[in-house]
C-alpha distance (Angstrom), angle and dihedral (degrees) to the residues before:
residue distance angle dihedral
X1 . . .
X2 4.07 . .
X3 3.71 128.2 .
X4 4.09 106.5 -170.0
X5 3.90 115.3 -170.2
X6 3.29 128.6 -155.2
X7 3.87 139.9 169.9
X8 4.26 101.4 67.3
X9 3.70 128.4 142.6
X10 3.47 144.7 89.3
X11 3.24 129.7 -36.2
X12 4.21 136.8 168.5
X13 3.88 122.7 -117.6
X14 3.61 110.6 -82.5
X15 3.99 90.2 31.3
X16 3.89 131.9 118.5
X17 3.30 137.7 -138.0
X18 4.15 139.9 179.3
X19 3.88 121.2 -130.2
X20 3.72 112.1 -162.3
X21 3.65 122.6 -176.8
X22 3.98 122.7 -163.9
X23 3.81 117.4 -151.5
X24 3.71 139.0 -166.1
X25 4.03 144.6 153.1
X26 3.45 92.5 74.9
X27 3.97 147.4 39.1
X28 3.85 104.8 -71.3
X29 3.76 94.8 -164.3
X30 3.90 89.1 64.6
X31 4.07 93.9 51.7
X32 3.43 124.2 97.4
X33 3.57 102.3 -138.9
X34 3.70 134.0 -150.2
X35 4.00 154.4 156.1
X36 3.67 129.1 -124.6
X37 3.65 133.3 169.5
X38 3.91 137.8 -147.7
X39 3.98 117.5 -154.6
X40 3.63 116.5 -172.8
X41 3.82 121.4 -75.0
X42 3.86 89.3 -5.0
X43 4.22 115.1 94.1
X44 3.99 124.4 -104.4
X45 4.11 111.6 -75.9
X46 3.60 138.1 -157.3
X47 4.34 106.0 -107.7
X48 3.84 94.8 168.4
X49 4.11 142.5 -24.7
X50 3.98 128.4 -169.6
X51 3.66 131.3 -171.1
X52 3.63 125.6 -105.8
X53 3.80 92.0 -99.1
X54 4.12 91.9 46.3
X55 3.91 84.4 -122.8
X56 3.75 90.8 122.4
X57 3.53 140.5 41.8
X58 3.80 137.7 -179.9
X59 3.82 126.3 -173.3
X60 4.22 134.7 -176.7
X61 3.83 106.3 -97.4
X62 3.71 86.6 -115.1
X63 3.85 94.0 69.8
X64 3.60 94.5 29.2
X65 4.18 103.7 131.0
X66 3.56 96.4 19.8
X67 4.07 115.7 49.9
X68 4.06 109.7 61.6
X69 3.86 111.6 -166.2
X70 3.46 120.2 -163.3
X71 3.75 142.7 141.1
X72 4.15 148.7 -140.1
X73 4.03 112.6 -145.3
X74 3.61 89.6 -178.0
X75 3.70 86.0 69.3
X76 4.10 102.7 19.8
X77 3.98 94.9 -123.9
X78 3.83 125.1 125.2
X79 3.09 123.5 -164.6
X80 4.12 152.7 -143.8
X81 3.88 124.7 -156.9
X82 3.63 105.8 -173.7
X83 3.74 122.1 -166.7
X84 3.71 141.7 -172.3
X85 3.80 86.5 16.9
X86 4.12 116.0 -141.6
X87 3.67 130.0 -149.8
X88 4.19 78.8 -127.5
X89 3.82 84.9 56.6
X90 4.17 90.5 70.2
X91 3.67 112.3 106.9
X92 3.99 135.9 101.9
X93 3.82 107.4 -72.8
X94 3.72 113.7 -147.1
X95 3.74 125.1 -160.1
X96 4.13 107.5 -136.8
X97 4.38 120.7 -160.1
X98 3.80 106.2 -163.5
X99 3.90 112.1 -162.1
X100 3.82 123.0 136.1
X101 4.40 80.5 -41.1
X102 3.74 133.9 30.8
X103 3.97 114.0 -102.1
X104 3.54 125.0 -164.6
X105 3.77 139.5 -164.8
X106 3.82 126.9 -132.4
X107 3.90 91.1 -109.5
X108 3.44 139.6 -118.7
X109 4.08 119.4 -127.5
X110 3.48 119.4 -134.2
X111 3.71 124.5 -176.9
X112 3.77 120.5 -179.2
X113 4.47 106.8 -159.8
X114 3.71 137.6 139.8
């Protein structure tokens, strides 16, 4: 199993930026798929999760409005559209496959400052 991310940087308040997160070793359309994130000295969070059909989403209340998750099973990517970046949005966002087991990705930091 491999979960790549992608899409990380740094970004102003206000800004926007796209997370994308590649996945193979197993059959995509059968993952539940979803974001979390990992600020420093504070413990790994739930951003955003979608079903394996992409019919439904659920998001933290503190990105609620301004992160979209969604996903393409024809080519095993999920993805994160964040908008209206906060300085509270900087952390290391971590793409998350749930099958029969949790998989995780390597990470990719993002770190929104003027």
């Amino acid at each position: 199993v491999q979960l790549v991310e992608s899409g990380g940087g740094l970004v102003q308040p206000g800004g926007s930026l796209r997370l994308s997160c590649a996945a193979s070793g197993f059959t995509f359309i059968n993952a539940r798929m979803s974001w979390y994130r990992q600020a420093p000295g504070k413990e790994r969070e739930l951003v955003a999760g979608i079903s394996r059909g992409g019919g439904n989403t659920n998001y933290a209340d503190s990105v609620k409005g301004r992160f979209t998750i969604s996903r393409d099973n024809a080519r095993n990517t999920v993805f994160l559209r964040m908008d209206d970046l906060k300085p509270e949005d900087t952390a290391v966002y971590y793409c998350n496959a749930r099958v029969l087991n949790d998989y995780w990705g390597q990470g990719t930091q993002v770190t929104v400052s003027s």
